[in-house]
C-alpha positions, 0 to 999 in steps of 0.5 A: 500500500503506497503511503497516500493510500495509507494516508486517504485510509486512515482520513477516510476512516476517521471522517467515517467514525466522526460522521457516525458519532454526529461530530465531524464538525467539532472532531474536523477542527480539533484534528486539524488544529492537532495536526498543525500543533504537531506541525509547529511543535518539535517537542511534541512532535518528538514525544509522539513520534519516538519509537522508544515511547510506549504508544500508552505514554503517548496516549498519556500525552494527548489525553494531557493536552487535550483532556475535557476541552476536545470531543472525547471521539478527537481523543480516541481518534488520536490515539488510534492512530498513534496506537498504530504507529501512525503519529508521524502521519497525522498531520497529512491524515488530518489534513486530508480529512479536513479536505474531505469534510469540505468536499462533502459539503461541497466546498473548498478548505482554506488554511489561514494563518493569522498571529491570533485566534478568530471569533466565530464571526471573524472567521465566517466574514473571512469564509464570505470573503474568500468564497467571494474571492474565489467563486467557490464555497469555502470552509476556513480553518485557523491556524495561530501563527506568531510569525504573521504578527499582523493580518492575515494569510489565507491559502485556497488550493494554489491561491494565496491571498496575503493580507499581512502586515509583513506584505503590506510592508514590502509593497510599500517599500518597493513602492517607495523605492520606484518613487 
């Protein structure tokens, strides 16, 4: 089995257990926000990827992070996956879930970086923007990233709409310059 396969397997099989369970909207976002948290964080990433560590320590760990604040099914998921082997995967099984939820609606997924996290209301102004922008429905999902300090980045498939302070510094420095 290639390993996009594994991937599209293991996605497939976790959108399958979240839509069972009636929450594959809280259990998308918390995967993906997981995913990305893997991504960013070395120590953590370590912690779930080395092979000397019983997968029940690793458990141990998401349990720690997550605890009540995350759908006990986003738990579970975890440590399926990490039970298996797979912690390395998750942020590709995840983010192919998240497509895949996003498909089944019928729309596209958005990743957006920003410095802070988004209210509800900014993220779905940002959804409207974005669908406007692009002409297709969009499903935002946030990632928090300090080193965007302000504004936002936002990537649609292979668009990317840069609305950060860092962006809009450049342009106006090369502005400046042609002057």
């Amino acid at each position: 089995m290639t390993k996009d396969a594994l991937i599209g397997g293991y996605a497939q099989a976790m959108f399958a257990v979240a839509r069972a369970e009636d929450a594959l909207a809280a259990v998308e976002d918390e995967l993906y926000a997981f995913g990305k948290a893997l991504e960013q964080h070395t120590a953590l990433r370590e912690a779930l990827t080395n092979a000397e560590l019983p997968a029940v320590n690793k458990k141990a760990v998401v349990r720690d992070l997550l605890g009540e604040r995350a759908n006990p099914v986003t738990v579970g998921l975890l440590g399926f996956v990490i039970e298996a082997g797979r912690g390395r995967e998750i942020p590709k099984i995840v983010d192919e879930l998240a497509r895949m939820a996003s498909a089944e609606r019928e729309h596209v997924l958005a990743e957006v970086r920003t410095a802070v996290d988004l209210s509800a209301d900014q993220r779905e102004r940002l959804s409207q923007a974005l669908s406007r922008a692009t002409g297709r429905q969009v499903d935002v999902k946030v990632v928090v990233d300090p080193s965007v300090v302000g504004g936002v980045i936002a990537r649609v498939g292979d668009e990317v709409f840069d609305g950060s302070i860092a962006s809009r510094l450049e342009d106006a420095k090369q502005a400046l310059g042609s002057v």
